[in-house]
C-alpha positions in Angstrom: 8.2 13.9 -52.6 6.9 12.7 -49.2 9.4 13.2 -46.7 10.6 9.6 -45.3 11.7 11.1 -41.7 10.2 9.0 -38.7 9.2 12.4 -37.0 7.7 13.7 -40.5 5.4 10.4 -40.6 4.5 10.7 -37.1 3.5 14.5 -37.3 1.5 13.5 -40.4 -0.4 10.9 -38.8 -1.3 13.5 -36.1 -2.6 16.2 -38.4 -4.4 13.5 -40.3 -6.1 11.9 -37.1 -6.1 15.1 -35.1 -4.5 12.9 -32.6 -1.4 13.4 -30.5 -2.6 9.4 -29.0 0.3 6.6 -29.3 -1.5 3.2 -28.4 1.0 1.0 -26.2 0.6 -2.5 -27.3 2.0 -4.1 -23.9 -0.1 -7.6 -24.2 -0.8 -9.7 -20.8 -2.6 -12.8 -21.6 -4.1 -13.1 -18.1 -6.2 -10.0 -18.9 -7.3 -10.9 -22.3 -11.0 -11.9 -22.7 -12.1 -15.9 -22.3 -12.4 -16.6 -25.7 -9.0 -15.1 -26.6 -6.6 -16.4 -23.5 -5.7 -20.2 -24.8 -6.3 -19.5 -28.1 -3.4 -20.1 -30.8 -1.4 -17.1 -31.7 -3.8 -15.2 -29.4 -1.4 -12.2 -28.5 -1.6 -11.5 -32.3 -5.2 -11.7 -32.1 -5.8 -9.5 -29.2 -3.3 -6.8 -30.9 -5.1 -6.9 -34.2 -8.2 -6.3 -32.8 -6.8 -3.1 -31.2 -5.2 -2.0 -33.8 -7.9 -1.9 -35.8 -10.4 -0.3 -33.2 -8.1 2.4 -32.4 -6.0 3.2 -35.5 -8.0 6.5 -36.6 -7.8 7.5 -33.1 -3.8 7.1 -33.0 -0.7 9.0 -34.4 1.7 5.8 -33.7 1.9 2.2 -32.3 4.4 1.4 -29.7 4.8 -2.4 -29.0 7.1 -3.1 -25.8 9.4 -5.4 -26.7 9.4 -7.2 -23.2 6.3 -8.1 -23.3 6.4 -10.5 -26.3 10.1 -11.8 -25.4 9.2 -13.0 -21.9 6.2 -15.5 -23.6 8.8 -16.5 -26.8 6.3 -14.4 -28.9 8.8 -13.0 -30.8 7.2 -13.8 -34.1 3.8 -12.5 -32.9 5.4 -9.0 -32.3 7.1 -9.1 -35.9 3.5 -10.0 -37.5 2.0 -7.1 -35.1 4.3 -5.0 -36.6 3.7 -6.0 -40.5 0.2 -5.9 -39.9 0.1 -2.0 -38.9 2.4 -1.5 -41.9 0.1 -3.0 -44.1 -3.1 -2.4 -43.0 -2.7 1.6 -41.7 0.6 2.2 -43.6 0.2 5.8 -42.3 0.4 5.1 -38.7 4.5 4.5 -37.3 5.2 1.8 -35.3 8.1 2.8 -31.8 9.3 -0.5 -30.8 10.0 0.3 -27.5 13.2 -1.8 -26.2 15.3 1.0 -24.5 18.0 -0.9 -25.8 21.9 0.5 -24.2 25.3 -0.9 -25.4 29.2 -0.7 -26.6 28.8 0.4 -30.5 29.2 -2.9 -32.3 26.6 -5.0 -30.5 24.3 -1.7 -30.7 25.0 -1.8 -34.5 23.4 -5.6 -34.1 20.5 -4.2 -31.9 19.5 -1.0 -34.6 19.6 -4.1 -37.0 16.9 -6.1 -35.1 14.8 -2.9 -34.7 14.9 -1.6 -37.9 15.4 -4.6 -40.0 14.2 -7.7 -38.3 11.4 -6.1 -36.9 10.9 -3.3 -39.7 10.0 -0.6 -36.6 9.9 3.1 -38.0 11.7 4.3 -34.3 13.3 2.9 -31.1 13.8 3.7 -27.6 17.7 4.0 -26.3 18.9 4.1 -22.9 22.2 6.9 -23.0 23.8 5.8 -20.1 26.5 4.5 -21.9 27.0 7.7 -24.1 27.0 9.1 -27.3 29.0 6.0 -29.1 26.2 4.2 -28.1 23.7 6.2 -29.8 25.6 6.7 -33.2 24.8 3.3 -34.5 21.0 4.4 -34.3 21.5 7.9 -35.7 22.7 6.3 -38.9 19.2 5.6 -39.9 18.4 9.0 -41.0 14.9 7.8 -41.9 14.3 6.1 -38.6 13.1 7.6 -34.8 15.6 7.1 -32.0 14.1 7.9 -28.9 16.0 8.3 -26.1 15.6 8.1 -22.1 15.3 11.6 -20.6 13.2 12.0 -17.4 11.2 8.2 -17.3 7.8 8.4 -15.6 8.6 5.7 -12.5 9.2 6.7 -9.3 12.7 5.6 -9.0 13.7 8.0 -11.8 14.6 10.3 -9.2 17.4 8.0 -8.0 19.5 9.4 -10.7 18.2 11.2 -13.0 17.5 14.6 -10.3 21.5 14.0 -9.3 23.6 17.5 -9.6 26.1 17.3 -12.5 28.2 21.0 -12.6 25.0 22.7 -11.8 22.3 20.7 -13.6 20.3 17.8 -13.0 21.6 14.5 -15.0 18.6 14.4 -17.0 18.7 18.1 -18.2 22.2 17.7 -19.4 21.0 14.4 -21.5 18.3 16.9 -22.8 20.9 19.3 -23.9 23.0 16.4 -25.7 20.8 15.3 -27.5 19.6 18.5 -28.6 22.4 20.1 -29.6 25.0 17.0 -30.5 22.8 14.3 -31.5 20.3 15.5 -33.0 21.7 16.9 -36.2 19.5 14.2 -38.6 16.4 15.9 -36.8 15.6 11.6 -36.0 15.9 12.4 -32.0 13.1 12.5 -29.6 13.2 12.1 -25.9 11.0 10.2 -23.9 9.9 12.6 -20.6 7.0 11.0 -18.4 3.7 12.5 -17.6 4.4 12.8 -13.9 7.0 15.1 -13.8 5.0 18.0 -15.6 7.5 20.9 -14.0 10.1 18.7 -15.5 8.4 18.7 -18.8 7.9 22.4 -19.2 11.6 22.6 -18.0 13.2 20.2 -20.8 10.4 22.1 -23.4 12.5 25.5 -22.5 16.0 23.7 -23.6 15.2 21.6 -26.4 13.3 23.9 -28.3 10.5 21.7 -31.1 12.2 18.4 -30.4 9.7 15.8 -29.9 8.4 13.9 -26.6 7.1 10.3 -26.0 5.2 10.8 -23.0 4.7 7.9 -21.0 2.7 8.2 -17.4 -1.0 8.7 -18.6 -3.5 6.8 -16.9 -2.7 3.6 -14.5 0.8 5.6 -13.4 -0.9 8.6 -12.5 -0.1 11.4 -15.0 -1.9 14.5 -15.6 -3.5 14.8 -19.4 -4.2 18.8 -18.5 -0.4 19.3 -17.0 1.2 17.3 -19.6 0.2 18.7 -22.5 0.2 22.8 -21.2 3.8 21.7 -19.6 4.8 19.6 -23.1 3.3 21.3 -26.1 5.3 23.0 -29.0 3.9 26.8 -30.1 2.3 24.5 -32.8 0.3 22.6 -30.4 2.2 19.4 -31.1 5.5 18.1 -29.8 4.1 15.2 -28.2 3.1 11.5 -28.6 1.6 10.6 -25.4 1.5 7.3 -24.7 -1.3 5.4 -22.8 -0.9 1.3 -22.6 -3.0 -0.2 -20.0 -5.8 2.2 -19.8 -6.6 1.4 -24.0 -6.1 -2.1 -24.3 -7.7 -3.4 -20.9 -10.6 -0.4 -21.0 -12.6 -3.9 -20.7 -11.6 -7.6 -20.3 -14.4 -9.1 -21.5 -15.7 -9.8 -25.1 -16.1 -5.9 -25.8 -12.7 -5.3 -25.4 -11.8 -3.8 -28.8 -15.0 -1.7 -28.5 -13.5 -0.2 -25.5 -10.2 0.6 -26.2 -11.7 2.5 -29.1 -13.8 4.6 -26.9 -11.1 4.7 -24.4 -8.3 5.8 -27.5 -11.5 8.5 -28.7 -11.5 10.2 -25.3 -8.3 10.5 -24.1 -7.7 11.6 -27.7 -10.5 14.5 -27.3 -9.1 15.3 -23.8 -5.8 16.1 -25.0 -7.0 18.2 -27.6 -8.8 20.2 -25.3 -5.3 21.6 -24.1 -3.4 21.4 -27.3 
């Protein structure tokens, strides 16, 4: 029997695509080509089109939730989602929310992600601690990924502060590791442009799994992440690229370029893997 695990799929995805690639699906109407921008249900569209140029390029999907919210395109991010399931049932779908609250309303937000929306795995801000996680965790079949060392510059603002010893985000490393993680559903999202930081939380947490966000337009190294990242295995990773895929080109050749743009930076992290 196929193992139902989010981190199972996602590794078998990989192996299958020789791809550690996850394709951010962060639409922005203003950058879509002419014939797409005014066009009905157009962010659904755009995404299709992506989807289907870069999904044997890809190991996941991960649509930010933001995105479709702010333009009351909820219903074009639910279809987004049902179309990946449907048409590449092999690829996992990280709907990436980095949702953060007391334990009964994050009951009600694990609902939306994993029932409204059907998403195989979240993102989950820890601020508020561990009884804000638990409501994910119970979906032993679903990916809760959880805020570690982001890739923006203001992570340092708190995430670098000294806590007995340690930096805050090295202590949520070890939490999740060693408390939360007993389903094996936890990964930890650690950004591209920290790579000292990356081979640093790769020494505590052993194999646990990384979202990497920080390729491309923020400024992270492909070479440093994945030497600083990888497992023994040569996995360990979903590196995440957004911008740099979807608006390779904004005119008419758009889905031809994020599939050469989804090809290479797939080749180039294999090159270090």
């Amino acid at each position: 029997m196929t193992d139902a695990r989010f981190i199972a799929r996602v590794y078998a995805a990989a192996d299958r695509h020789q791809s550690l690639v996850c394709v951010g699906l962060d639409p922005e109407p203003e950058k879509f080509p002419a014939s797409l921008r005014n066009a009905p249900r157009a962010i659904f569209e755009f995404n299709r089109r992506i989807i289907d140029a870069t999904a044997d390029y890809a190991c996941c999907f991960k649509p930010q939730f933001a995105h479709y919210a702010a333009l009351s395109a909820e219903d074009q991010l639910l279809d987004t989602i049902r179309y990946i399931h449907e048409q590449h049932p092999g690829l996992p779908v990280i709907l990436d929310s980095k949702r953060g609250d007391i334990g009964n309303t994050a009951e009600k937000y694990a609902q939306e992600s994993f029932v409204r929306y059907g998403a195989d795995a979240v993102t989950v801000n820890p601020y508020m601690g561990g009884d804000t996680v638990t409501p994910y965790l119970k979906w032993a079949d679903r990916g809760v990924v959880i805020l570690c060392r982001t890739s923006n510059p203001g992570a340092r603002d708190f995430q670098d502060l000294q806590v007995d010893g340690k930096r805050l985000y090295r202590i949520v490393a070890e939490r999740v590791a060693q408390a939360w993680n007993a389903g094996g559903n936890c990964l930890l999202v650690v950004g591209a442009t920290y790579p000292q930081e990356l081979a640093e939380i790769r020494a505590v947490v052993g194999d646990l799994p990384f979202l990497v966000p920080g390729i491309g337009a923020q400024g992270g190294d492909v070479e440093a992440a994945v030497k600083a990242g990888r497992t023994a295995d040569g996995r360990g990773l979903l590196i995440n690229s957004s911008r740099g895929i979807l608006y390779a080109s904004q005119g008419e050749d758009f889905a031809e370029a994020a599939r050469a743009a989804a090809l290479a930076l797939r080749d180039q992290i294999n090159r270090y893997r």
